[in-house]
N, C-alpha and C positions, 0 to 999 in steps of 0.2 A: 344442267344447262351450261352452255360454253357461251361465252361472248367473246369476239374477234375486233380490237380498238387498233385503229391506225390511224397514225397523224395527220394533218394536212398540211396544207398551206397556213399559215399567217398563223393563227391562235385553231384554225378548226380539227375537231377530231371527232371520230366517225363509228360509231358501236353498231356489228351484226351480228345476226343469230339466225337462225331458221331463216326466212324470208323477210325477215326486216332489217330496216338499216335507220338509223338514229343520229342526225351529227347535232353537235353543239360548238357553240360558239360564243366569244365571250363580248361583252358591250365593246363599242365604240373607243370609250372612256380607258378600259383597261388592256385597250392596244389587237382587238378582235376590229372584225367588221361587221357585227350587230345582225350577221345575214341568220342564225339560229337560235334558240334560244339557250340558258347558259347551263351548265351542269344543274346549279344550286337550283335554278328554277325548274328544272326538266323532275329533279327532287320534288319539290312543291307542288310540282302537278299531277307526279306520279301520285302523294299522298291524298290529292282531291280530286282524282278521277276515283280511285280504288273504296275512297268515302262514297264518292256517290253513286258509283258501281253497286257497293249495298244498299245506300237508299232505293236506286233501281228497283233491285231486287225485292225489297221491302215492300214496295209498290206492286208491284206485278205481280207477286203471289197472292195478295189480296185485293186485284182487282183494282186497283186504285192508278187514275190517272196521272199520268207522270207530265202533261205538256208544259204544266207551268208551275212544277218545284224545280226551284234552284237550290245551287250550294256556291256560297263566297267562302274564300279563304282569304283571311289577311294575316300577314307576315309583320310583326313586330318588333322593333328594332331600341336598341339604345338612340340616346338621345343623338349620338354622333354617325349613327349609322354603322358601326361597325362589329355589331355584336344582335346575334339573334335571341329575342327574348321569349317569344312563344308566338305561335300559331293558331290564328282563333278561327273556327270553321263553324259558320253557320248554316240550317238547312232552312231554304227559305219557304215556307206550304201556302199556298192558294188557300183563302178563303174556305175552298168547299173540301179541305182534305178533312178528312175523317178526325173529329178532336183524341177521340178516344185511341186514334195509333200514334197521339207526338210524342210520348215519350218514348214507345217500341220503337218510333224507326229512329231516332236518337241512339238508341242503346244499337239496334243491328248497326248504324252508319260506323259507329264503334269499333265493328269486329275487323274493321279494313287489315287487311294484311298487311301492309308497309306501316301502319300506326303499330301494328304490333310487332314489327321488327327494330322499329326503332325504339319502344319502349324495352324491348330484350333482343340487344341486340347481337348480332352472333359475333363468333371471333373472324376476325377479319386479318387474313396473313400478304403476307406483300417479301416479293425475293426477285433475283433476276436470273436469267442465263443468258446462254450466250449461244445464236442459230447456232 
């Protein structure tokens, strides 16, 4: 997979691939115009869509309704804000979810691919050229 990043304006920059196009932008606060959301968080939601992409899944294979599980993610911080401490991702089950699959779908929500890229994560190379 190739991804194609070009700058904007002000603080925005703009990731395509295939048919999609992705920009980000940084708060108000750090000199962006708050119009996208920010790399870091684009991060954070990639890892809690992709969680609950397997709970999905977890569900739907066994027939289990999905309209009212959720999943929160909270972002943990030092006491000054500028240091990330850990990520705590809950999944939240309705009443009538089946007692006997909370720990399976716990463990599938698990297998998310971006949790496991970042628990091993690849070597990551960085160089420039010149058009």
């Amino acid at each position: 997979m190739e991804m194609n990043i070009s700058l904007g304006p002000n603080q925005l920059v703009t990731a395509r691939w295939d048919n999609f196009e992705v920009s980000t932008d940084q708060p108000v606060s750090q000199g962006g115009q708050g119009n996208a959301p920010s790399p870091f968080e684009l991060f954070l939601a990639s890892l809690a869509t992709c969680t609950a992409f397997y709970v999905l899944g977890f569900c739907r294979t066994r027939d289990i309704p999905t309209d009212d599980v959720k999943l929160v993610q909270r972002l943990i911080t030092s006491e000054d804000g500028k240091e990330e401490k850990a990520i705590e991702m809950e999944i939240i089950l309705p009443p009538e979810f089946p007692a006997k699959y909370e720990k399976a779908v716990v463990k599938a929500a698990s297998m998310c691919h971006v949790k496991k890229t970042i628990l091993n994560p690849p070597e990551i190379t960085l160089n420039a050229r010149r058009a």
